[in-house]
KEPA-687580 format. One record per atom (N, C-alpha, C): residue in one letter; x, y, z. Coordinates in steps of 0.2 Angstrom, whole numbers, padded with zeros to 4 digits, always signed. Layout:
AXYZ...
END
This chain:
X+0403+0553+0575X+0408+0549+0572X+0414+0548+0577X+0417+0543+0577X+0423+0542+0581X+0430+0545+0582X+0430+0548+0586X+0437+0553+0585X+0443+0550+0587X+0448+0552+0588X+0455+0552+0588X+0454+0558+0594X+0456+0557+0600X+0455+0562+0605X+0465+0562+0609X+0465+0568+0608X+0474+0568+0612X+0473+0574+0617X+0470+0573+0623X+0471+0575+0628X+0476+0580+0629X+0484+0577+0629X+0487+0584+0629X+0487+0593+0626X+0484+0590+0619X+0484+0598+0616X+0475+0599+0615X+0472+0597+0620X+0464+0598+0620X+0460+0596+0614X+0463+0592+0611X+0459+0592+0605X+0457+0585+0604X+0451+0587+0597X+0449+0578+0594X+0448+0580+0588X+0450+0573+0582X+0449+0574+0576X+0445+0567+0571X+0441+0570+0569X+0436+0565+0566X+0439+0564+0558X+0443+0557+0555X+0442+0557+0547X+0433+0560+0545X+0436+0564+0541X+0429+0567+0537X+0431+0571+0529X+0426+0569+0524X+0427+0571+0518X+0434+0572+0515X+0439+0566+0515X+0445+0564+0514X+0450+0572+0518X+0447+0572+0526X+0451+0578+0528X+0454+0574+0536X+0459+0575+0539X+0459+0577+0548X+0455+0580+0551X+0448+0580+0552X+0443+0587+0554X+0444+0587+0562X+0448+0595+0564X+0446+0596+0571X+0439+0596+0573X+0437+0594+0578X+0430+0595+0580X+0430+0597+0588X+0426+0600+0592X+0426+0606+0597X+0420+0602+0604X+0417+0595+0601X+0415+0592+0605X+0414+0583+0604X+0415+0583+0610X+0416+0573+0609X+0412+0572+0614X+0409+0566+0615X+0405+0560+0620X+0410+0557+0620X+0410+0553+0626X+0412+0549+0627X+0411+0541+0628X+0411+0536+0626X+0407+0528+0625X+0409+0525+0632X+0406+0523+0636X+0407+0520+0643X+0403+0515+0644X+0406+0508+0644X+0403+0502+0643X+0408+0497+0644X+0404+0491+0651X+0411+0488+0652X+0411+0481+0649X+0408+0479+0644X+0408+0474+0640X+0411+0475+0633X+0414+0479+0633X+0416+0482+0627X+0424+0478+0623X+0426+0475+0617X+0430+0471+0616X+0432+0472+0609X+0438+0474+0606X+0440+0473+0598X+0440+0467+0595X+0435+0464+0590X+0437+0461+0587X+0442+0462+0580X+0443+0457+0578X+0448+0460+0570X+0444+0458+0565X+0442+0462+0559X+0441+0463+0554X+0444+0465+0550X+0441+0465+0542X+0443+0467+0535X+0440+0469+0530X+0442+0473+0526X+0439+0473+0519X+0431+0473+0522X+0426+0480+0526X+0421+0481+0526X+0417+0479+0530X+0421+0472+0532X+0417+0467+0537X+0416+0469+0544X+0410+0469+0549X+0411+0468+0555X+0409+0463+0557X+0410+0461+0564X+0409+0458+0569X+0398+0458+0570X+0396+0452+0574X+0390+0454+0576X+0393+0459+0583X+0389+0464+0584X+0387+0465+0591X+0392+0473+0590X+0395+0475+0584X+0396+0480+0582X+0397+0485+0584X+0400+0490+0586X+0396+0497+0590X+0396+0502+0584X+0388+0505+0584X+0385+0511+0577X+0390+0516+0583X+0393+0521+0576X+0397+0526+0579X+0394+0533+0575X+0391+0533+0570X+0387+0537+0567X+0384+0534+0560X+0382+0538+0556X+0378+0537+0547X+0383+0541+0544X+0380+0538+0538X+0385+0543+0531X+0378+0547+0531X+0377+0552+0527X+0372+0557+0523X+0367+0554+0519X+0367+0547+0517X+0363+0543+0516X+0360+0536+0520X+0362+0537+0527X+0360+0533+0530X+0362+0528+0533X+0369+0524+0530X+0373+0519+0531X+0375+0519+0537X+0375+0515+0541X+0380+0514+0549X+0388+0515+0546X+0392+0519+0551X+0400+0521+0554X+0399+0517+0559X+0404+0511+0559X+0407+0506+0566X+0412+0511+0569X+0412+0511+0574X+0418+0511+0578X+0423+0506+0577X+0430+0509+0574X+0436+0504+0573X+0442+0508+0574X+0445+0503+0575X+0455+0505+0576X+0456+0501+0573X+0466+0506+0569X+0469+0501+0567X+0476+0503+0568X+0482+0500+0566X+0486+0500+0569X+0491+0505+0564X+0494+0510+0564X+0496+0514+0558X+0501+0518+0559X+0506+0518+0559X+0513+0522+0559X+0516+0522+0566X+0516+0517+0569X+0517+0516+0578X+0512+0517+0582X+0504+0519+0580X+0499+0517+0587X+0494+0516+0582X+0489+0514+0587X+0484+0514+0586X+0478+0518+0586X+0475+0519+0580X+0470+0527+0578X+0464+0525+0577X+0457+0526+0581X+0453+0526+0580X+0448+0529+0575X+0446+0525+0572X+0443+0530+0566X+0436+0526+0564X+0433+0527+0559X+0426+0524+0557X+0426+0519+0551X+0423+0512+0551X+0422+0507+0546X+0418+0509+0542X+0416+0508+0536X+0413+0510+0531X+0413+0503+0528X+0406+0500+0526X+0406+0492+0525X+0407+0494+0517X+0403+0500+0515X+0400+0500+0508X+0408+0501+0503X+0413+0504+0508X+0421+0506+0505X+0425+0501+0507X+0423+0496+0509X+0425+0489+0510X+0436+0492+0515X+0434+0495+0521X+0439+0500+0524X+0436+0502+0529X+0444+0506+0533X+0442+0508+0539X+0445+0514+0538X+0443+0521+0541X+0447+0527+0537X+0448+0530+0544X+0455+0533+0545X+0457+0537+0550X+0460+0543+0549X+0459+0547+0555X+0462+0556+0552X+0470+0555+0556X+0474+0556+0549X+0481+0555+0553X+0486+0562+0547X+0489+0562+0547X+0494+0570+0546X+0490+0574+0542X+0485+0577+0544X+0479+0581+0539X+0474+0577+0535X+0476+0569+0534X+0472+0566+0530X+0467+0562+0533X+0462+0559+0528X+0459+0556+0530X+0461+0549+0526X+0464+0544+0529X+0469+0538+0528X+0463+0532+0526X+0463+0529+0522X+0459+0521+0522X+0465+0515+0523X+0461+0511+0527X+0467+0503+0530X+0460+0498+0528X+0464+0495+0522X+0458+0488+0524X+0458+0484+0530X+0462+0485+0536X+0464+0479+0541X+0463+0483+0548X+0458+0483+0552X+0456+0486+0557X+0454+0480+0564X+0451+0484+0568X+0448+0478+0574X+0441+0485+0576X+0435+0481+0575X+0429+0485+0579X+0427+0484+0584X+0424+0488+0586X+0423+0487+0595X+0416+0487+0594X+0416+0480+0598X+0410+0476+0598X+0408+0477+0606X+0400+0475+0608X+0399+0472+0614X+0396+0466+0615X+0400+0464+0622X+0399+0457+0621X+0395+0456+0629
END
């Protein structure tokens, strides 16, 4: 899944099961054609980036959106027609995001 990663205090957090989930290991995505386009309401972009499945199978886009002064990287979910990110303990849904696509 796509985390929210803050360097300073070592850590990263994935929205998960309407939670803030710390998690104890990330990858990291290194691609030089890489570009946000803007979406909504579910939609992506062609050229997309898969960032993980739900439990039944459905592709998590890689998305950001913009949310209480920065920008939070979190997971699309087409099928919740939203993009859900881990911000004060929670797991936050924005209909209005941008996915990172490759171009």
């Amino acid at each position: 899944l796509p985390a929210k990663v803050i360097p300073d205090k070592n850590a990263a957090y994935v929205p998960y099961g309407g939670q803030e989930t710390f998690v104890d290991h990330v990858e990291v995505l290194v691609h030089k054609q890489l570009i946000w386009d803007v979406a909504s309401s579910g939609q992506v972009p062609s050229g997309a980036i898969i960032g993980g499945h739900t439990a039944d199978g459905e592709p998590l886009y890689i998305g950001r959106t913009y949310h209480e002064g920065s920008h939070t990287v979190g997971k699309v979910q087409c099928s919740h027609n939203c993009i859900y990110i881990p911000y004060g303990g929670a797991e936050v849904s924005l209909p209005t995001y941008e996915v990172l696509c490759e171009r």
